[in-house]
C-alpha positions, -999 to 999 in steps of 0.1 A, spaced: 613 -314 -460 580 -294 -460 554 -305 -436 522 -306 -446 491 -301 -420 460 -324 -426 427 -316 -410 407 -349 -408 368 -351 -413 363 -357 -373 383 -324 -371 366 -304 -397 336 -314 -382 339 -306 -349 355 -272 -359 323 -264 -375 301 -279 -343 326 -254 -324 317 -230 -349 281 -229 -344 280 -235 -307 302 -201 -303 274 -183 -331 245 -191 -316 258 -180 -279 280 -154 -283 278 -143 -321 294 -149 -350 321 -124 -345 336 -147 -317 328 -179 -332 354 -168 -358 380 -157 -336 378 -189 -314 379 -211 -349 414 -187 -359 432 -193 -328 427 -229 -326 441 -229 -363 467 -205 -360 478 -225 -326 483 -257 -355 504 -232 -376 536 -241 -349 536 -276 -359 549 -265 -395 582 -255 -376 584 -278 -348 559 -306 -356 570 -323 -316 555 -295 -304 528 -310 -284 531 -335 -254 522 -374 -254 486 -380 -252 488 -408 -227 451 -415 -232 453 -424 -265 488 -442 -261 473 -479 -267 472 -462 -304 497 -475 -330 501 -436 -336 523 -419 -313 491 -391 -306 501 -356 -291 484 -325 -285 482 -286 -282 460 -268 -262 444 -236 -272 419 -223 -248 396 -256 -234 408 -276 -267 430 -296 -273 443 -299 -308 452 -340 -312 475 -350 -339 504 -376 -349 529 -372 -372 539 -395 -402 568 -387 -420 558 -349 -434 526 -353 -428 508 -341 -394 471 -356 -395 450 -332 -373 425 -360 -359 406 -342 -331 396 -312 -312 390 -323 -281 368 -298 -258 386 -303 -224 352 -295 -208 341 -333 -215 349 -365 -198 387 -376 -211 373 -413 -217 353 -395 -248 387 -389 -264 393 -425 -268 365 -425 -295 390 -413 -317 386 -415 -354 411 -410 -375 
């Protein structure tokens, strides 16, 4: 069974707030690689889509939520059937209670 990896619009969104945080500060050299290691880091759920741990913040969810972390993000995601839904990425930096404002 091939899984297939699904980047919601709260994702895509703050992928590109990410994005141009990074090119305003640092340049749009590193806003690029920061943006490739966060998606290559979601490349391991193809294999081994358990990969991450539990989010226990967002365990009042109907979703079983888990995450990877890749530098100060965390990469949120749940799993249904083949398909992995990539709902957030979560800078680590903020207050956790601002991850409950998941969308999905």
């Amino acid at each position: 069974m091939e899984i297939k990896i699904f980047w919601s619009a709260l994702a895509e969104d703050q992928l590109k707030n990410i994005f141009d945080y990074y090119k305003e500060v640092a340049g749009e050299r590193i806003a690029k690689r920061i943006i490739n290691q966060i998606a290559e880091r979601v490349t391991i759920l193809e294999k081994n889509p358990r990969a991450g741990q539990k989010e226990e913040l967002l365990k009042e969810y109907s979703e079983e939520f888990r995450y990877l972390v890749e530098s100060n993000y965390k990469i949120i995601y749940w799993i249904n059937s083949n398909i992995i839904t990539i709902s957030s990425v979560f800078d680590c930096q903020q207050n956790p209670e601002k991850m409950k404002e998941l969308k999905k």
